[in-house]
C-alpha positions as CSV (number, residue, x, y, z in Angstrom):
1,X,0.0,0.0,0.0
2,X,2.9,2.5,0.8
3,X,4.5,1.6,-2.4
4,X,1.6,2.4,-4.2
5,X,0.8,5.8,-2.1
6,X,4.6,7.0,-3.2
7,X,4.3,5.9,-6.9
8,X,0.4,8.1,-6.6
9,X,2.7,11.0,-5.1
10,X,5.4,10.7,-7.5
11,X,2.8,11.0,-11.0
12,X,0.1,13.2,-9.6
13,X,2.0,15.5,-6.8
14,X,5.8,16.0,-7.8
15,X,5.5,15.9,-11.5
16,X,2.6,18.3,-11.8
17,X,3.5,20.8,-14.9
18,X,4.4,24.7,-14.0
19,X,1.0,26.6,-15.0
20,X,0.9,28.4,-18.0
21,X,2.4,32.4,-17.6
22,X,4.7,31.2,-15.4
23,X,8.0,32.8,-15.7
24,X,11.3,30.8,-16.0
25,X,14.2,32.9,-16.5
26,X,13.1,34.5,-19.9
27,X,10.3,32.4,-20.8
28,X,6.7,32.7,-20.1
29,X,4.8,29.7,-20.6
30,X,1.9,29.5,-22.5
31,X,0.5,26.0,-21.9
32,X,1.4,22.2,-21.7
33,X,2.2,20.4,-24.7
34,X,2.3,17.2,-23.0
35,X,3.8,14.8,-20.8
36,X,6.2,11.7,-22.1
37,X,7.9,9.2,-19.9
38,X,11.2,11.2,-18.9
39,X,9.6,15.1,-19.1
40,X,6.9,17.4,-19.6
41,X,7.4,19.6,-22.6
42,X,5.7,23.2,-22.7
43,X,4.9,25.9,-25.2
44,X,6.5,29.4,-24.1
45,X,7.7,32.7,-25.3
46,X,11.0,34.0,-25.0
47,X,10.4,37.6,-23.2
48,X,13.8,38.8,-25.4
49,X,12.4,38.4,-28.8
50,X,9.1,37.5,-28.9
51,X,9.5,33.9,-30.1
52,X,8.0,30.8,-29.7
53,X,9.6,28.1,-28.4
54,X,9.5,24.0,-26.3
55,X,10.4,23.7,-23.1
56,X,11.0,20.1,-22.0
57,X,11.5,19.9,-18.6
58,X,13.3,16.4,-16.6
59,X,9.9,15.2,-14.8
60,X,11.1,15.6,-10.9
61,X,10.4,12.5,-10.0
62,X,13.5,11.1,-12.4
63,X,16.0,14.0,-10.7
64,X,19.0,12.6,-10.3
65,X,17.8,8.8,-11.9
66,X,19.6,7.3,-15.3
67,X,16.1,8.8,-17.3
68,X,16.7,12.2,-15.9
69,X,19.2,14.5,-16.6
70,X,21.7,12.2,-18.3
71,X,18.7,11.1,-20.9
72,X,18.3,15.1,-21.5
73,X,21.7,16.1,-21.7
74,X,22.4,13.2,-24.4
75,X,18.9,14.7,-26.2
76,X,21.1,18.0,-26.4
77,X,24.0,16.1,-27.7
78,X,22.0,14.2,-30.6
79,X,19.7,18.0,-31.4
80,X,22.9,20.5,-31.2
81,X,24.7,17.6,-33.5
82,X,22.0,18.0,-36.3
83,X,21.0,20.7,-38.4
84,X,17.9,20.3,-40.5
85,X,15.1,22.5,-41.6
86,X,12.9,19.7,-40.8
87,X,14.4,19.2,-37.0
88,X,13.6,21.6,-34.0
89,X,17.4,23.0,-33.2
90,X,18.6,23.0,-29.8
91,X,18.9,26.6,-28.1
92,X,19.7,26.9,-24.5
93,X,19.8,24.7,-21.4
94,X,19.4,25.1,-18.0
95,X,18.7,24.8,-14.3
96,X,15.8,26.5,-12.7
97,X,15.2,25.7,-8.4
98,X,16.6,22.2,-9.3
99,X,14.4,21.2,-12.4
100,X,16.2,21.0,-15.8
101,X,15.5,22.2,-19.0
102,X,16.1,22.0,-22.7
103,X,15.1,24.5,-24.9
104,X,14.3,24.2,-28.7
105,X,12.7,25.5,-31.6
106,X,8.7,25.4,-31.5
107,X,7.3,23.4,-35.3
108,X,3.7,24.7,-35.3
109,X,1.1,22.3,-37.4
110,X,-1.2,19.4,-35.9
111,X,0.8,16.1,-35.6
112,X,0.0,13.6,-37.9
113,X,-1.9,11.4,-34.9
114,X,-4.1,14.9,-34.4
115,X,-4.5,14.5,-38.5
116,X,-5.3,11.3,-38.5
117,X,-7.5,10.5,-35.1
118,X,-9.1,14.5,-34.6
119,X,-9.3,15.5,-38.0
120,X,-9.7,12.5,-39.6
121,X,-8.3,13.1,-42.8
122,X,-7.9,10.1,-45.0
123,X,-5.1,9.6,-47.5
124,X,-5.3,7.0,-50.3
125,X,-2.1,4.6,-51.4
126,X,-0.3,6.9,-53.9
127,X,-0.3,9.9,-51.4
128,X,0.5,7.6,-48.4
129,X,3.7,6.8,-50.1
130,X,4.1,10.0,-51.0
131,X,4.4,11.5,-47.7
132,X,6.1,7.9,-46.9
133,X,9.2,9.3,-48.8
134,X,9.0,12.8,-47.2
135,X,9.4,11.6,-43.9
136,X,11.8,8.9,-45.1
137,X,14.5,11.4,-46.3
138,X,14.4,12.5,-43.1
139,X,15.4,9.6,-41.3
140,X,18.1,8.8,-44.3
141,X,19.4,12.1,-42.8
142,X,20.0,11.0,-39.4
143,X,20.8,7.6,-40.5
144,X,23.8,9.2,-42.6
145,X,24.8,11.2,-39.4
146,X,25.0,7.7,-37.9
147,X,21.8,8.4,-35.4
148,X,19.1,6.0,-34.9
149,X,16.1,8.1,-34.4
150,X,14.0,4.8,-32.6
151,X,10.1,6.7,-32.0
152,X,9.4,7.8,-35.5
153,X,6.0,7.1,-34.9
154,X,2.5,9.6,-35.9
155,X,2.8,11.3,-32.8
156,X,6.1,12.5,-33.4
157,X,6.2,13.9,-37.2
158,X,4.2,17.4,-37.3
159,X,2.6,18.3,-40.4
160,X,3.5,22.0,-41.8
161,X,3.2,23.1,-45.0
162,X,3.1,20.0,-47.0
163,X,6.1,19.3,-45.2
164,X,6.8,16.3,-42.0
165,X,9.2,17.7,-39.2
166,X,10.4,14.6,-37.1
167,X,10.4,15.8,-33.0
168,X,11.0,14.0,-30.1
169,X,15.0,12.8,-29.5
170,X,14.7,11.5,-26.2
171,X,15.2,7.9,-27.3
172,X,17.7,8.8,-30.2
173,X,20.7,7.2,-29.7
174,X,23.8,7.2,-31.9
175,X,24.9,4.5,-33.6
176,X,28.1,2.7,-30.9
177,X,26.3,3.8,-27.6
178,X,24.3,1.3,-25.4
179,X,20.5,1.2,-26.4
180,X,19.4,2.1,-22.8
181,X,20.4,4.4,-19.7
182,X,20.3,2.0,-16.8
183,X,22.1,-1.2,-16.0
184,X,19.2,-3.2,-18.0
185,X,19.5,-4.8,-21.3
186,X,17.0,-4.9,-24.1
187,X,16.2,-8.9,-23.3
188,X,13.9,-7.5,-20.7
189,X,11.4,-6.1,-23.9
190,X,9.0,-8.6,-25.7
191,X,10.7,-9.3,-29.1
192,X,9.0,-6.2,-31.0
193,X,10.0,-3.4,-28.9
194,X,13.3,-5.0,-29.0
195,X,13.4,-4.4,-32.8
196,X,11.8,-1.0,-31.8
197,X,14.8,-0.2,-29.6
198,X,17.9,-1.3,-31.1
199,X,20.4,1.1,-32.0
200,X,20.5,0.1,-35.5
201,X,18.6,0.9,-39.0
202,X,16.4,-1.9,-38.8
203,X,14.6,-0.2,-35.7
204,X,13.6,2.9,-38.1
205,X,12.4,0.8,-40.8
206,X,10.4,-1.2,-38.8
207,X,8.6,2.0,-37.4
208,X,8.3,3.4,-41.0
209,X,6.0,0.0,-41.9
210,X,3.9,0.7,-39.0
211,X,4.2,4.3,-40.2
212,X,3.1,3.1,-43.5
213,X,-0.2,1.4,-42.3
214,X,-1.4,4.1,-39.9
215,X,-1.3,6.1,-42.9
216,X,-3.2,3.6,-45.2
217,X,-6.0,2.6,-42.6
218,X,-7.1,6.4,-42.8
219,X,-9.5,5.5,-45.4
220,X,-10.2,2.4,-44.1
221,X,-13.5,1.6,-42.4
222,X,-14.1,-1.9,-40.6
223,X,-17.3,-3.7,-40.3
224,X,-17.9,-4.5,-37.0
225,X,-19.4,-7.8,-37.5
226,X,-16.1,-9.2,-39.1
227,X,-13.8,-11.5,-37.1
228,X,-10.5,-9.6,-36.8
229,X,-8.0,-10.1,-40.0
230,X,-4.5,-9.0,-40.6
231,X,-3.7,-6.0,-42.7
232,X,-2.7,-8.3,-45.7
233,X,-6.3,-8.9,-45.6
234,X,-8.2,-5.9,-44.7
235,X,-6.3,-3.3,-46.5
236,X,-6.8,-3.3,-50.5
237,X,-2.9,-2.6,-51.7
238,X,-1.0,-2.7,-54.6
239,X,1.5,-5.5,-55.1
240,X,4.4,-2.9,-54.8
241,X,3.5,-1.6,-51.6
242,X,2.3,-4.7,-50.1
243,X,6.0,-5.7,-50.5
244,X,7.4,-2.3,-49.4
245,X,5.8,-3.0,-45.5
246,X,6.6,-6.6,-45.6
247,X,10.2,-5.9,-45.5
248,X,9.7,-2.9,-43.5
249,X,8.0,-5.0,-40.8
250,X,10.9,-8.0,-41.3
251,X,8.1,-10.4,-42.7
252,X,10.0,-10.9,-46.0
253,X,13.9,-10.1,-46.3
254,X,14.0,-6.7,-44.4
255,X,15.8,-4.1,-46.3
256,X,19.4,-3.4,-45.5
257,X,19.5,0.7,-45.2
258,X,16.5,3.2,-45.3
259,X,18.0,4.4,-49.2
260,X,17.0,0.7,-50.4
261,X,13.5,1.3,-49.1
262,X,13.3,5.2,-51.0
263,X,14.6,3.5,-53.9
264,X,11.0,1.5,-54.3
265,X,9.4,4.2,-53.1
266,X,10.8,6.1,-56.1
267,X,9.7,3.5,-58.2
268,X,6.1,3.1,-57.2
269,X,6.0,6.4,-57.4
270,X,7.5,7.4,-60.9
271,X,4.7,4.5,-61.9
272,X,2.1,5.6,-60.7
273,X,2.6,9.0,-61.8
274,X,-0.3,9.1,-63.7
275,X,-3.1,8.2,-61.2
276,X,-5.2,11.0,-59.5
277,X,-4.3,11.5,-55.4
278,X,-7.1,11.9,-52.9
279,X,-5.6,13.4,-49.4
280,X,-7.3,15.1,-46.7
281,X,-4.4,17.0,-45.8
């Protein structure tokens, strides 16, 4: 019972967010824009200049633990090492009455789960791939900067423009380092999130398939009165792209680097070059 009184005080009591136009040094903030498993990041203005920009603050319960401050100071390491218009950039960090913070560039657009669940746009094959190759580049990017991104995932790809920006480092991890930040080992996952979490290519490209299908069930609508099917069998897809997941999600020979999967892309693409698109976006 104690145990579960401290964990109650820990979520609900020590790790309740600052309220927004609260000052911190030279930021005001202006609201929560959620909380993940290491921090709780926040919309604010810097008082200097006027600009928008995240806050992500350690979560005080994880002061001083291996997802605390270490796990934010190596997201500083992997932001300040990229530079990419379609990246937030690292700005400042700092210490304010013991909590730490990261600051970074503010992306403004719904993210694609927002799109997806809230707006409920729906995106056919052609466009899904599309936007599949968009976000791709992206992770060829890090990929080439030897980074393994490891949560590219519809929460974490805003939508601006016509363009994806790919947020949320906390669980980047270059390619070399250990795939956690305590003593553990991956062994103690279930055999998909240890795919998820390797520090390798293969854990990006298995994202991107899940990636894909998210996508292609937009316009998908299920009958309630069927038993439940895979999504070989409930989703109406080309050949080509049918393929393109399969390897993505390691059913059939998994591709060996992110460029092998643009490179069908490309081709499905230049193909089907012809055919109309229908996107909600």
């Amino acid at each position: 019972m104690w145990n579960k009184i401290v964990t109650w005080w820990n979520d609900n009591v020590r790790d309740r967010p600052y309220a927004p136009g609260r000052q911190i040094r030279h930021y005001r903030i202006r609201k929560v824009l959620g909380m993940g498993s290491y921090g709780i990041a926040y919309l604010a203005i810097d008082l200097r200049n006027d600009a928008q920009v995240v806050l992500k603050q350690v979560k005080p319960s994880l002061r001083h633990s291996p997802k605390g401050e270490a796990m934010q100071a190596y997201e500083q390491k992997v932001l300040s090492a990229l530079s990419h218009p379609q990246i937030p950039r690292w700005l400042d960090s700092f210490t304010y009455r013991r909590d730490s913070f990261l600051v970074m560039t503010f992306i403004e657009g719904p993210t694609l789960e927002e799109a997806l669940f809230d707006h409920r746009i729906t995106i056919d094959e052609r466009e899904a791939a599309r936007l599949m190759k968009k976000i791709a580049e992206i992770v060829a990017h890090l990929h080439e900067h030897h980074l393994i991104h490891r949560d590219v995932r519809i929460p974490n790809v805003i939508w601006h423009q016509d363009e994806p920006y790919l947020i949320d480092f906390g669980l980047a991890r270059f390619i070399g380092d250990s795939p956690t930040y305590a003593a553990d080992s991956l062994t103690a996952y279930h055999s998909e999130k240890q795919v998820k979490r390797e520090v390798a290519p293969s854990s990006d490209l298995f994202a991107l398939g899940h990636f894909f299908l998210f996508l292609l069930y937009s316009g998908y609508t299920p009958n309630e009165e069927d038993p439940e099917r895979s999504w070989e069998q409930e989703l109406s897809l080309t050949p080509a792209v049918r393929s393109m997941i399969r390897r993505l999600l390691q059913a059939d020979a998994p591709y060996p680097a992110v460029e092998d999967f643009l490179d069908d892309l490309e081709q499905y693409l230049c193909e089907t070059s012809q055919a109309p698109t229908q996107a909600g976006m």
